[in-house]
PABA-308810 format. One record per residue (C-alpha): residue in three letters; y, z, x. Coordinates in steps of 0.05 Angstrom, whole numbers, plus 5000, padded with zeros to 4 digits. Example, Ala and Ser with C-alpha at 12.3 -4.5 7.8 and 13.67 -1.06 7.14 Angstrom:
<pts>
{'ALA', {4910, 5156, 5246}}
{'SER', {4979, 5143, 5273}}
</pts>
This chain:
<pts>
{'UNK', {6517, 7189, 3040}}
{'UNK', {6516, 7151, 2980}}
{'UNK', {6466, 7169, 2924}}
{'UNK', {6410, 7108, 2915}}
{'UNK', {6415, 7071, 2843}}
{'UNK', {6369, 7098, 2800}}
{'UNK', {6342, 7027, 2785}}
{'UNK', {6311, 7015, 2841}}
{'UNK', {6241, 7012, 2837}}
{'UNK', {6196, 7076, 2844}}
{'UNK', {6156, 7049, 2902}}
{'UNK', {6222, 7026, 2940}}
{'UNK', {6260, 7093, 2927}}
{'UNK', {6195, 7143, 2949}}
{'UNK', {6201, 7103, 3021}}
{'UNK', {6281, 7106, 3026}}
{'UNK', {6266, 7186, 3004}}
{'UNK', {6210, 7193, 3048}}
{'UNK', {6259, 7166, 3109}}
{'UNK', {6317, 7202, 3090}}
{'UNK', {6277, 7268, 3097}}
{'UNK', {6240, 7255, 3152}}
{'UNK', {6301, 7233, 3190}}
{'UNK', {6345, 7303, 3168}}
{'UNK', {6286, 7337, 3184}}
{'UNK', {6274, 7310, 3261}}
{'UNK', {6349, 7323, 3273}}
{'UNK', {6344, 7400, 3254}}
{'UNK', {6274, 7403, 3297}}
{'UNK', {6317, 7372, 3352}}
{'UNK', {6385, 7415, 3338}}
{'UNK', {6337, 7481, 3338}}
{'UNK', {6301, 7471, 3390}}
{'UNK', {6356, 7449, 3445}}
{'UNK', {6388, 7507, 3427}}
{'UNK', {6336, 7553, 3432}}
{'UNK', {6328, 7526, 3503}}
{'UNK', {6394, 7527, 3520}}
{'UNK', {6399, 7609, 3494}}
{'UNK', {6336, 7632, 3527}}
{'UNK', {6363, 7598, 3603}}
{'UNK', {6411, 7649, 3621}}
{'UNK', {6359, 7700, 3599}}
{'UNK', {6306, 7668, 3652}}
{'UNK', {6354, 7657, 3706}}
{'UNK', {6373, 7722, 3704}}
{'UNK', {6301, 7757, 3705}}
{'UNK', {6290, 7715, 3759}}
{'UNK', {6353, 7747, 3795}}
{'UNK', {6341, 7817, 3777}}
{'UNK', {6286, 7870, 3756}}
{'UNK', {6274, 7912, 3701}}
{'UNK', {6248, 7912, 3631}}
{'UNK', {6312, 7922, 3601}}
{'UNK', {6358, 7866, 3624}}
{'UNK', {6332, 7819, 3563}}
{'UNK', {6371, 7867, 3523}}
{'UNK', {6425, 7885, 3564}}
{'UNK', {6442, 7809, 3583}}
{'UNK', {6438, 7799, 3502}}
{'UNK', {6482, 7855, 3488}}
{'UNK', {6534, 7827, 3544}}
{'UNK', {6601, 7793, 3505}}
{'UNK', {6600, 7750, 3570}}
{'UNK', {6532, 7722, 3551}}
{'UNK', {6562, 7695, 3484}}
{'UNK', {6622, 7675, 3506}}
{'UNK', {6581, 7625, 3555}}
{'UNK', {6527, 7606, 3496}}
{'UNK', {6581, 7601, 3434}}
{'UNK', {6637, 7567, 3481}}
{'UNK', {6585, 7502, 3484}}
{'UNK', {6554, 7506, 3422}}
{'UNK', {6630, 7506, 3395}}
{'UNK', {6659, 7451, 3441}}
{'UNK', {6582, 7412, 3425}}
{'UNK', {6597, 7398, 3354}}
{'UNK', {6668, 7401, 3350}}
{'UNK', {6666, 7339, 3393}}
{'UNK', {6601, 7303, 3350}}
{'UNK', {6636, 7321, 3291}}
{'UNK', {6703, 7318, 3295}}
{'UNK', {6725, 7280, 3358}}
{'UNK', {6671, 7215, 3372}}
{'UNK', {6684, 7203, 3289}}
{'UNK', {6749, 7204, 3292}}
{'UNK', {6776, 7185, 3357}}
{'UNK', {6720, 7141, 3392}}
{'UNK', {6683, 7105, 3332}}
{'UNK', {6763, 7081, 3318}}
{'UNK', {6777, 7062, 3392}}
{'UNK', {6829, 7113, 3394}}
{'UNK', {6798, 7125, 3467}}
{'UNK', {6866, 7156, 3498}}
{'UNK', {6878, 7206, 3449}}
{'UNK', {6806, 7218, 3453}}
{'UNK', {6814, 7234, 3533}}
{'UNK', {6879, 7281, 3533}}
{'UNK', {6836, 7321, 3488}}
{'UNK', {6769, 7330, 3527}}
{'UNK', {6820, 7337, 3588}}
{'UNK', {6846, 7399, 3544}}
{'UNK', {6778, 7430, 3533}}
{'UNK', {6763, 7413, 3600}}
{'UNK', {6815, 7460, 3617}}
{'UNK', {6795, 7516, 3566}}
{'UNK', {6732, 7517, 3606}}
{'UNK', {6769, 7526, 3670}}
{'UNK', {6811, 7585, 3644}}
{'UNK', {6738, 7609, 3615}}
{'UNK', {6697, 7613, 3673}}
{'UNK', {6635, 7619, 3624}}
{'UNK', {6584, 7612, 3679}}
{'UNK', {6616, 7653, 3734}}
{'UNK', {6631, 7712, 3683}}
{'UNK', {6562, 7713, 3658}}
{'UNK', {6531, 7711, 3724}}
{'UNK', {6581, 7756, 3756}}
{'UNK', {6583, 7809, 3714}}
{'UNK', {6512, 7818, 3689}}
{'UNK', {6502, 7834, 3763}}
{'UNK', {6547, 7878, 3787}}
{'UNK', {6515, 7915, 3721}}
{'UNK', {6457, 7919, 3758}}
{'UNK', {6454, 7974, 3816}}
{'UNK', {6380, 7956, 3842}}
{'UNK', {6399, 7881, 3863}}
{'UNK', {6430, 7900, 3927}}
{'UNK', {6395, 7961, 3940}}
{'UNK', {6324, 7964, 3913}}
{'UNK', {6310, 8026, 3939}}
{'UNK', {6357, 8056, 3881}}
{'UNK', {6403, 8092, 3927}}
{'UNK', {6486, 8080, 3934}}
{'UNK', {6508, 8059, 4004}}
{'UNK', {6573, 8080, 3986}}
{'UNK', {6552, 8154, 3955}}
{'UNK', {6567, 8210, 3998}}
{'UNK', {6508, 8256, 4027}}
{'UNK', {6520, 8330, 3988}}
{'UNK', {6475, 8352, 4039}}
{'UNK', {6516, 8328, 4099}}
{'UNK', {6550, 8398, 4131}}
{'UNK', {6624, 8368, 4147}}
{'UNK', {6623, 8343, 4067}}
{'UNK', {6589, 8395, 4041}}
{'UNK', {6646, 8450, 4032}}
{'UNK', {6703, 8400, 4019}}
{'UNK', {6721, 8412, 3940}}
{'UNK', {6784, 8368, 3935}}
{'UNK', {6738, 8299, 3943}}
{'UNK', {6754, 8252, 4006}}
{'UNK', {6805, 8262, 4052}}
{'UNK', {6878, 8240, 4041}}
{'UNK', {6864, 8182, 4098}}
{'UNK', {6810, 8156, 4065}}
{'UNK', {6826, 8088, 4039}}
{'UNK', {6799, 8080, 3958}}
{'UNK', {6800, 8006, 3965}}
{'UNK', {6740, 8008, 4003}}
{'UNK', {6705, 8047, 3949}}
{'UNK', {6634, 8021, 3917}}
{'UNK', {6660, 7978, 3847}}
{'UNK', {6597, 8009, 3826}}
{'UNK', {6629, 8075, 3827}}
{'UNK', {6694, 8057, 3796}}
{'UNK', {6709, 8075, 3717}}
{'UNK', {6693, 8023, 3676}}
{'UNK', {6738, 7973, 3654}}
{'UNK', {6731, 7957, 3578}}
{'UNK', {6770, 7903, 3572}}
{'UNK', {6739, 7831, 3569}}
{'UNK', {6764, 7803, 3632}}
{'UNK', {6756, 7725, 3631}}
{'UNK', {6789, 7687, 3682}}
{'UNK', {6790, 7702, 3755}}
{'UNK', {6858, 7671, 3792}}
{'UNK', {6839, 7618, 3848}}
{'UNK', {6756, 7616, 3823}}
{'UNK', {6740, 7547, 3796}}
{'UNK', {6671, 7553, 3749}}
{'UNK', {6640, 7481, 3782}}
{'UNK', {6568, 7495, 3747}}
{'UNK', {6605, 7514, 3677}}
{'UNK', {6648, 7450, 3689}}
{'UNK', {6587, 7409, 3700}}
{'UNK', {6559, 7447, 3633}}
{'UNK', {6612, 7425, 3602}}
{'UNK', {6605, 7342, 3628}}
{'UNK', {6529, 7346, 3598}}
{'UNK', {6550, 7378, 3535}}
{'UNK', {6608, 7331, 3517}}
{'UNK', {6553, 7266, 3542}}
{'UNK', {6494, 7299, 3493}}
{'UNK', {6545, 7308, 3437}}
{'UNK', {6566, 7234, 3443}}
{'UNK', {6495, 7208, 3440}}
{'UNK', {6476, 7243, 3387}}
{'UNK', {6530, 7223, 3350}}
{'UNK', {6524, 7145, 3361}}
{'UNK', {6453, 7161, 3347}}
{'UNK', {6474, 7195, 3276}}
{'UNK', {6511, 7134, 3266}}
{'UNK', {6466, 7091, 3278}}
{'UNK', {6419, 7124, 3237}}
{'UNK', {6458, 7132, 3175}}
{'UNK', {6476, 7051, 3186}}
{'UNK', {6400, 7039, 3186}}
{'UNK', {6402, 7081, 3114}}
{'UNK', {6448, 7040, 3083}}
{'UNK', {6414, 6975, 3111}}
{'UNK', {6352, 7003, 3078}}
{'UNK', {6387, 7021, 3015}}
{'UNK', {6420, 6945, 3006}}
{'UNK', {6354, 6916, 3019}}
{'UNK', {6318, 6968, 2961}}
{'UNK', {6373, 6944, 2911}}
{'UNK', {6370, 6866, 2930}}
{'UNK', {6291, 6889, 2919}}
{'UNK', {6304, 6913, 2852}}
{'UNK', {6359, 6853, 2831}}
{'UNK', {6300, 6798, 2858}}
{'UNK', {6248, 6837, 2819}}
{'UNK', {6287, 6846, 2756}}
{'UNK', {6304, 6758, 2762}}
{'UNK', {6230, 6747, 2775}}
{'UNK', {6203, 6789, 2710}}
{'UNK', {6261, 6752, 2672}}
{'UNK', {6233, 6680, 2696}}
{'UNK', {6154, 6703, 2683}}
{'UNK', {6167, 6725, 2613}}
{'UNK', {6194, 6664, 2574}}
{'UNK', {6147, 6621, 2620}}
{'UNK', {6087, 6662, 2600}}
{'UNK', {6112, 6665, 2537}}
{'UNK', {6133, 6589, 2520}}
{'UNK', {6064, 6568, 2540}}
{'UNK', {6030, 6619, 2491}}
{'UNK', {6071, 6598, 2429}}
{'UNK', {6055, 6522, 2453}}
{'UNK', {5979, 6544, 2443}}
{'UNK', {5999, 6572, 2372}}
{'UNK', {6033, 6512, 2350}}
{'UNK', {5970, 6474, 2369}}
{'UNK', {5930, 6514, 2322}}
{'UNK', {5985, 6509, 2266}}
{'UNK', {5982, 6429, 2272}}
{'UNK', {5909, 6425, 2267}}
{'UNK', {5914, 6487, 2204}}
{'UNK', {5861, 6530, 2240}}
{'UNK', {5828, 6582, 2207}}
{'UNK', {5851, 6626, 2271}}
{'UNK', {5914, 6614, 2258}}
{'UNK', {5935, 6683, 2233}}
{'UNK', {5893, 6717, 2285}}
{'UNK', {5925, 6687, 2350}}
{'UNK', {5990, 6706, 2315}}
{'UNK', {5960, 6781, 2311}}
{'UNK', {5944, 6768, 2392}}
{'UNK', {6002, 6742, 2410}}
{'UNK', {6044, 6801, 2381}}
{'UNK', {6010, 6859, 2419}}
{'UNK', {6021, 6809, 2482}}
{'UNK', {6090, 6803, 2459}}
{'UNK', {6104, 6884, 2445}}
{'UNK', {6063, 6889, 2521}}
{'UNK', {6114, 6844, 2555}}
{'UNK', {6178, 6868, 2515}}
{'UNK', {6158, 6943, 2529}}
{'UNK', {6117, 6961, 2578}}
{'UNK', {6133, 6912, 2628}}
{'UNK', {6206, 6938, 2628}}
{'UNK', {6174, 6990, 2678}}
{'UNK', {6155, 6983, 2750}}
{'UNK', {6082, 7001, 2738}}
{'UNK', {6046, 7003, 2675}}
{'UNK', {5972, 7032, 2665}}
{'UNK', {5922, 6985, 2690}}
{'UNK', {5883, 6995, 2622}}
{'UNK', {5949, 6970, 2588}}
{'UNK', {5949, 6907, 2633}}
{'UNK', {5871, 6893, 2607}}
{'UNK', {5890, 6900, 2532}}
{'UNK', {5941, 6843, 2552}}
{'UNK', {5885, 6803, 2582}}
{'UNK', {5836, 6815, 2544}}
{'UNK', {5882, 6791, 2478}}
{'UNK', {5907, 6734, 2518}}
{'UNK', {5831, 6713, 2537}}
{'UNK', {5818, 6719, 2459}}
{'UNK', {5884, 6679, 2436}}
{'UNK', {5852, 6612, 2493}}
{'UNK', {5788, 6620, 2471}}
{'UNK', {5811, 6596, 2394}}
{'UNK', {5834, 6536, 2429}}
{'UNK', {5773, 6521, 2473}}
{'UNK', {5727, 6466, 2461}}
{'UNK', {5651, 6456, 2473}}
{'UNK', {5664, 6424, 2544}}
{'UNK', {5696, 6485, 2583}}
{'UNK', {5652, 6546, 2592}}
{'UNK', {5688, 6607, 2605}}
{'UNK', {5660, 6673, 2636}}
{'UNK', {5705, 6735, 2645}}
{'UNK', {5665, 6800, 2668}}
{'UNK', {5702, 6873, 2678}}
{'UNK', {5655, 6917, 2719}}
{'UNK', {5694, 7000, 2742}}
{'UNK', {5711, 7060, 2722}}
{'UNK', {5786, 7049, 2693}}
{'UNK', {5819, 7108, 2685}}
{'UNK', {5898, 7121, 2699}}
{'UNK', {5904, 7072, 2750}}
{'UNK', {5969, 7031, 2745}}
{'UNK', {5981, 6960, 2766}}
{'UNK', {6046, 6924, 2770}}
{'UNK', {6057, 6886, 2703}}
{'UNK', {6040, 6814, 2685}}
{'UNK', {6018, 6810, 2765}}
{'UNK', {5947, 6789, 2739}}
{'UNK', {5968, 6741, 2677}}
{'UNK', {5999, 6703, 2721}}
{'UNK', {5935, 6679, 2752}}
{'UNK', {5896, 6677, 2687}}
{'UNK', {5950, 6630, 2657}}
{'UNK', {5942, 6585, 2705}}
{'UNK', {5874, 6585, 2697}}
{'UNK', {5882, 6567, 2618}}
{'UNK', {5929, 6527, 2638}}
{'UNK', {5902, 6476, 2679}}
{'UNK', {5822, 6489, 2681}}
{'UNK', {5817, 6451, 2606}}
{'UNK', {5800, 6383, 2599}}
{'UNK', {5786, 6346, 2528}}
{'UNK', {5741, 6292, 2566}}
{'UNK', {5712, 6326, 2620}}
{'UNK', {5672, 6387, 2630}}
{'UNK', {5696, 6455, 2667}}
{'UNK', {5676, 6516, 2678}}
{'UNK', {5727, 6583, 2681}}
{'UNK', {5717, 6647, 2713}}
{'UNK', {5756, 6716, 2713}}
{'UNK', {5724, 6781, 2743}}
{'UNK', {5751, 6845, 2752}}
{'UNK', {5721, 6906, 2795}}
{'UNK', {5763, 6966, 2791}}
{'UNK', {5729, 7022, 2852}}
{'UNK', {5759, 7078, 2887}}
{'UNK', {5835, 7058, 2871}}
{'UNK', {5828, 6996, 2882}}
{'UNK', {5830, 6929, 2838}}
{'UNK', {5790, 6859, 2856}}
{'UNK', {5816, 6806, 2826}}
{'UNK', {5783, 6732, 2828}}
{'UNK', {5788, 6667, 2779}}
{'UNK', {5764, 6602, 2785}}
{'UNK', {5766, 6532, 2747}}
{'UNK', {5754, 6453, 2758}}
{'UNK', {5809, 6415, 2786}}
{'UNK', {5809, 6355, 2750}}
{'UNK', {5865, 6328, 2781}}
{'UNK', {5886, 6320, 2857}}
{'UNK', {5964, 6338, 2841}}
{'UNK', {5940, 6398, 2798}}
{'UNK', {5941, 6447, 2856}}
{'UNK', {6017, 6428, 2876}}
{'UNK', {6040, 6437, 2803}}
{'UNK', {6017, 6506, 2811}}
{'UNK', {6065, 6523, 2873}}
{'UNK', {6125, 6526, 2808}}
{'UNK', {6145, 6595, 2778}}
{'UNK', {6089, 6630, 2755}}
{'UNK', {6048, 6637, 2831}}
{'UNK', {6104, 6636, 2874}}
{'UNK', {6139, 6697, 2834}}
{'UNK', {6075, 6730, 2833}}
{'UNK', {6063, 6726, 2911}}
{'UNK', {6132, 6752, 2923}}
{'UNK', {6131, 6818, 2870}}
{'UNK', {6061, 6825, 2911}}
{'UNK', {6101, 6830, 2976}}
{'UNK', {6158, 6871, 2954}}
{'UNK', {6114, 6916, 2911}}
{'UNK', {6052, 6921, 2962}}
{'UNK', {6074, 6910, 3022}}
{'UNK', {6010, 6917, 3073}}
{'UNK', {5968, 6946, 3015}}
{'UNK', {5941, 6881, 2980}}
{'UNK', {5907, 6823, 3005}}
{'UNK', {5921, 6751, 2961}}
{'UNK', {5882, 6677, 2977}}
{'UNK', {5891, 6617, 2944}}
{'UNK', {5846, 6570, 2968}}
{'UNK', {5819, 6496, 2931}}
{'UNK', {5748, 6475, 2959}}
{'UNK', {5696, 6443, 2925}}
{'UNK', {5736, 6420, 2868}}
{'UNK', {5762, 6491, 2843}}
{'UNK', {5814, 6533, 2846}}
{'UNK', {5804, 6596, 2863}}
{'UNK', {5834, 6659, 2876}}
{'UNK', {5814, 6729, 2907}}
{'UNK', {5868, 6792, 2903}}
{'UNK', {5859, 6859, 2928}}
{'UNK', {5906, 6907, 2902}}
{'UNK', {5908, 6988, 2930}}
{'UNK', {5936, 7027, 2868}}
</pts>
């Protein structure tokens, strides 16, 4: 998998990381636990079967008990690994079936199930006679045995004899000529079935990933063109305010040029990041509420209040200015009067937001649907998604608008 650009934004990247773990994480739950499951059955069918507090450890200490568990577990992900990648996610489905026909046939020769079963009992002397005594042993006691020192007679056929009384046979006898394991064959059809489903799951999975990942870096390249187009918009109409004062030789001259270069060291710095402190973003509004106010006249009141505790909360950049330069922007009149109003409540992570001015025209609400609110509502959307709440609304002659941000 494919390391995610470092660009991306923070709050983009956490989620991708956040859904890469959680997704490798569910998978080992899932891997763990099946197998767990699928260990600890022969141990309860075989307590079921036979008696005694030591057949846990005996069944454990069996090499047919891991041939059974480790001949699965092998064939389980050498087939979710190896064979669905290669053979059936390329539609080589042919060569694909000659070789589960092969393992098929390993199985066969295996007999996992029937050796497991078959020899853990015959281990077992109290199964078929729970009274703990050989049917096959010979009675010492008996008077016509008693005095015979050379063991059974000559006629007595050794075929017949108990297996239980035989020698031991260390070697690791596997298959059994003419036995076909049906229940370690029908093992074998729900392993090779789980093995494929988990792998188109995988797949589909790590498909979803790199879905997410595109749609974190077109994120990042829309974010990156939106922060390019609010800049020079915010900061054309600034230096059109300066030039104002210039023309008329204001005494504020020099001092809007003061506010207008922390503004401009603000945007050029700070708003190069995805999130910037929320007492950085004030300084920016507060010095861009000082630069209009040089400008205003006697007709246009304006009100701006700041009520909260602001610590180190951080805000997306320039995602406020937006609003109060529209505001500025068209909430002045020379000939008529207006009122303008900014508040901002900062409580318990959270930011409200609301502004308000006179519309003094009808069209002046659809020049507003250019650049400046229609970035702002998308950066809202891709940087908050479901934790901020954003209406725009024009009644009674004003504009006005309410945000609620979740930091």
């Amino acid at each position: 998998m494919e390391t995610v650009n470092k660009n991306i934004p923070k709050a983009i990247l956490n989620n991708y990381k956040v859904n890469m773990l959680r997704s490798k994480a569910a998978n080992i739950f899932i891997h763990a636990a099946g197998w767990l499951v699928f260990l600890g059955f022969p141990l309860l069918f075989m307590n079921r079967t036979q008696h005694g507090s030591s057949n846990n450890l005996r069944i454990l200490s069996s090499p047919y008990y891991w041939l059974f568990c480790l001949t699965y577990i092998f064939m389980f992900y050498l087939n979710a690994w190896v064979l669905v990648p290669r053979f059936v996610f390329k539609k080589k489905y042919i060569r694909y079936g000659i070789i589960i026909l092969l393992l098929s046939g390993l199985v066969y020769f295996l007999q996992p199930f029937d050796n497991l079963l078959g020899h853990n009992l015959l281990k077992n002397p109290n199964l078929n006679n729970p009274a703990g005594t050989s049917m096959m042993q010979p009675d010492s006691s008996s008077p016509g045995l008693k005095n015979l020192p050379f063991g059974p007679l000559p006629h007595q056929d050794l075929r017949m004899e108990d297996p239980l009384l035989k020698p031991a046979n260390r070697l690791l006898i596997i298959h059994q000529s003419g036995n076909i394991d049906l229940v370690a064959l029908f093992i074998f059809i729900i392993v090779i079935g789980l093995s494929i489903a988990i792998s188109t799951v995988q797949k589909w999975q790590v498909t979803e990933q790199m879905v997410v990942k595109a749609q974190a870096e077109k994120a990042h390249a829309e974010l990156s063109f939106l922060k390019a187009q609010i800049n020079p918009h915010f900061l054309f109409n600034t230096l059109n305010n300066i030039y104002a004062l210039s023309v008329t030789a204001s005494e504020h001259t020099s001092e809007s040029i003061m506010k207008l270069s922390n503004i401009m060291r603000y945007v050029t710095d700070e708003v190069t990041e995805d999130f910037v402190l929320l007492q950085s973003e004030i300084d920016c509004i507060n010095d861009y509420i000082d630069l209009q106010k040089l400008r205003l006249g006697k007709l246009t009141k304006l009100n701006f209040t700041l009520n909260g505790a602001i610590k180190n909360q951080k805000i997306a950049p320039l995602v406020l200015m937006t609003f109060i330069e529209n505001v500025f922007k068209y909430g002045i009149s020379k000939n008529k009067k207006g009122v303008i109003e900014i508040k901002l409540d900062v409580d318990d992570g959270k930011v409200f937001f609301y502004c308000s001015n006179t519309i003094f025209e009808k069209s002046a609400s659809n020049k507003r649907k250019g650049i400046g609110i229609a970035n702002t509502r998308q950066r809202l959307e891709h940087i908050y998604p479901g934790k901020h709440k954003l209406e725009i609304s024009t009644n009674d002659d004003l504009f006005t608008v309410r945000l609620e941000i979740d930091c």
